[in-house]
Structure formats: structure tokens, C-alpha cells
VEXTORKOL-172964 format. One record per residue (C-alpha): x, y, z. Coordinates in steps of 0.2 Angstrom, whole numbers, plus 2048, in hexadecimal, padded with zeros to 3 digits. Example, Ala and Ser with C-alpha at 12.3 -4.5 7.8 and 13.67 -1.06 7.14 Angstrom:
<pts>
PT   x   y   z
PT 83E 7EA 827
PT 844 7FB 824
</pts>
This chain:
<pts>
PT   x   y   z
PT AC7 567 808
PT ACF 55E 814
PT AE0 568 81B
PT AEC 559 81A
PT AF0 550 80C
PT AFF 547 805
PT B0C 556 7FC
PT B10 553 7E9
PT B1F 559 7DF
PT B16 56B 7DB
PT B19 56E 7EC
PT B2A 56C 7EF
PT B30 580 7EF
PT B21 586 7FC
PT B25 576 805
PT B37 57A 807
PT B35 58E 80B
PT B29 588 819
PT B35 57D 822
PT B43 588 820
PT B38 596 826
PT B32 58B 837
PT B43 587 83B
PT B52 592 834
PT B55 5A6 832
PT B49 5B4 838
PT B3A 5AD 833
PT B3E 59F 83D
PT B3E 5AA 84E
PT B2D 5AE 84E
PT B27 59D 853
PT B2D 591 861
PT B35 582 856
PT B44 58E 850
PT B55 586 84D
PT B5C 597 848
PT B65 59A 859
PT B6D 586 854
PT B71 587 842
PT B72 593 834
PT B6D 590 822
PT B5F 586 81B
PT B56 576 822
PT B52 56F 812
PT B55 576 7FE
PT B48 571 7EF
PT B54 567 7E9
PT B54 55A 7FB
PT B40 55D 7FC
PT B3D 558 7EA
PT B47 549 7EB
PT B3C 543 7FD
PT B2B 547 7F3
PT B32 53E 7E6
PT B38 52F 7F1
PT B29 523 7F2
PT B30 51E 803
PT B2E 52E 80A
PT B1C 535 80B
PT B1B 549 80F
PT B08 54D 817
PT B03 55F 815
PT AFA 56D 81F
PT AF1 578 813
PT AE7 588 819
PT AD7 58E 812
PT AE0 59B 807
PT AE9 589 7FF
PT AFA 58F 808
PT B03 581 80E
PT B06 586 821
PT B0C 575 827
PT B17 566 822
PT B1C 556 82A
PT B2A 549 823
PT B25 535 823
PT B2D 525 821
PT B2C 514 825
PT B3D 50C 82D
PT B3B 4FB 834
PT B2A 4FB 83A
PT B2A 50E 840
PT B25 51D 837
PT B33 527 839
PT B2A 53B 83B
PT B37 54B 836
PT B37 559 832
PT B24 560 83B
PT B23 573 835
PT B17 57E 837
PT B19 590 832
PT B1E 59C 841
PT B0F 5A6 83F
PT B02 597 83F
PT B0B 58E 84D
PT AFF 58A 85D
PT AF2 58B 852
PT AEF 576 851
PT AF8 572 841
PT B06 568 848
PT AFD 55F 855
PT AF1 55B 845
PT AFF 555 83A
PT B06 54C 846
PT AF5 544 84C
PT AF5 540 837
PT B05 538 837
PT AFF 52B 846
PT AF0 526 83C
PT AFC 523 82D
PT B06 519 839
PT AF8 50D 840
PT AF2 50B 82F
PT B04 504 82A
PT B04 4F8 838
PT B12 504 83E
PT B19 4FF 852
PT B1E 50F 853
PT B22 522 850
PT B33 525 851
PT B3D 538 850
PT B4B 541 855
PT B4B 553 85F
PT B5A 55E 861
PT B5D 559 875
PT B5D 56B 87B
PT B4E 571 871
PT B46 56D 883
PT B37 575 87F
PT B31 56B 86F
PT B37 55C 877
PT B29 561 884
PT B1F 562 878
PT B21 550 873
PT B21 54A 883
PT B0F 550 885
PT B09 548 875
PT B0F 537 87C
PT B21 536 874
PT B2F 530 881
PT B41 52F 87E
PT B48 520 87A
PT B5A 522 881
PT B61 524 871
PT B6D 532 86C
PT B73 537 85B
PT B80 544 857
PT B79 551 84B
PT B7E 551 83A
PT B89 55D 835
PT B86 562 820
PT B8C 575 81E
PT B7E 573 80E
PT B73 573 81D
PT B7A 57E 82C
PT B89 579 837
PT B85 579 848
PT B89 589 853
PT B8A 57A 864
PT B8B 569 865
PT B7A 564 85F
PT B73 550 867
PT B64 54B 85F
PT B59 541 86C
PT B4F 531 863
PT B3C 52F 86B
PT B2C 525 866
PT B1D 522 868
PT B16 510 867
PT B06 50E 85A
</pts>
């Protein structure tokens, strides 16, 4: 069985507790992608997740161990020509273990086989060190900034949160 594959609607709850556990609460302070520090509350609910698996714009791509646990998710969306890529989570206690640099390495293929020009993302402008991460991967910053959105469904900001647009060309 191969480890990524596209996520259906079963998956929306185990979808949804992974990413909030990769980027909000305690959970969230075991790996290095926290937001916990940023925000408070949820990333995403069941509700939000099940209407993007539902959304046939929106393609979610899965990471699934070998005990059929899904360990890693990864948002995708085609917007003018880009694949627009959210969302990357992987759970705090599987990171730096490959599966994001797989999804991600996934989510270029989808992108060439598109006819995609590009992979285009946001990144909260002082999580320095995932931004690095990028970096390495080929990603560059555009220029762009976008204020955060604020949603107290979602978290309000404890600081003034800039998201940084970057991509990678296909």
C-alpha cells in the first residue's frame, strides 16, 4: 500500500485531530511546526474539513502509516495556474521522520501533472524556522504579505500575525 493517497469524507475527524494536534495546544509543542505560542484554539473543525473533502476543487493527500494511522495531511488547490499548498501537518511525534518532505514532494508531482506554473503558500513571517525549511526545498518569497485572518472560531492572534506568500515554479 502506498502511504499517500487522496483523503475521502471517512476521514474528516482523524484528519481534523491531526492538524489541530501539529499546530495548536500541547500536543502541538512536541514538534517544531507549533502555532500554540501564536494562537489559541483549533486550526480547523470537522465541520471546515468536511466541507474541503467535499469541495471537488480542493484535493486533500494523505500520509498513512503502517498501522493505517493517518500521520500526515496536506491541503491542495488549484488557483490560477498554481496549486495553492496549506495546511502541511504531520503529527509532532512522527516529524523529521520524511513525511512532510514526501507530501510535499506528492503535491509537486500533482502540480506538474496539472500543467501547474507553480506552487504557491503562505507562512506565518516569523515562524523563521519553517520558512527555512522551505527555503531549502526550493520555495522563495515572493514579496507578498498578507495580514492574518483573524476568526475567534479559529484563534485570535496573541501578536500581529503577516503571512509571507512564496513559490516554487513547476
Amino acid at each position: 500500500m502506498k502511504p499517500v493517497s487522496r483523503a475521502a469524507i471517512d476521514d474528516a475527524v482523524e484528519l481534523t485531530e491531526l492538524v489541530n494536534n501539529a499546530y495548536r495546544g500541547e500536543s502541538s509543542k512536541k514538534g517544531w511546526t507549533t502555532e500554540a505560542h501564536l494562537l489559541g484554539g483549533q486550526r480547523v473543525d470537522v465541520e471546515t474539513m468536511t466541507g474541503y473533502l467535499l469541495n471537488p476543487a480542493i484535493m486533500i493527500l494523505k500520509y498513512v502509516n503502517t498501522d493505517h494511522h493517518i500521520t500526515g495531511c496536506v491541503y491542495l488547490q488549484v488557483r490560477n495556474q498554481k496549486l495553492y499548498l496549506g495546511m502541511l501537518s504531520v503529527n509532532p511525534n512522527e516529524q523529521a521522520n520524511g513525511i512532510g518532505r514526501q507530501l510535499l514532494h506528492e503535491a509537486e508531482l500533482l502540480a506538474f501533472q496539472l500543467e501547474c506554473t507553480a506552487i504557491t503558500m503562505t507562512v506565518i513571517s516569523s515562524r523563521k524556522e519553517l520558512l527555512d525549511w522551505y527555503i531549502r526545498r526550493g520555495y522563495k518569497p515572493t514579496g507578498e504579505v498578507i495580514p492574518f485572518h483573524n476568526d475567534e472560531k479559529f484563534g485570535i492572534p496573541k501578536e500581529v500575525i503577516q503571512l509571507l506568500v512564496l513559490d516554487k515554479e513547476i
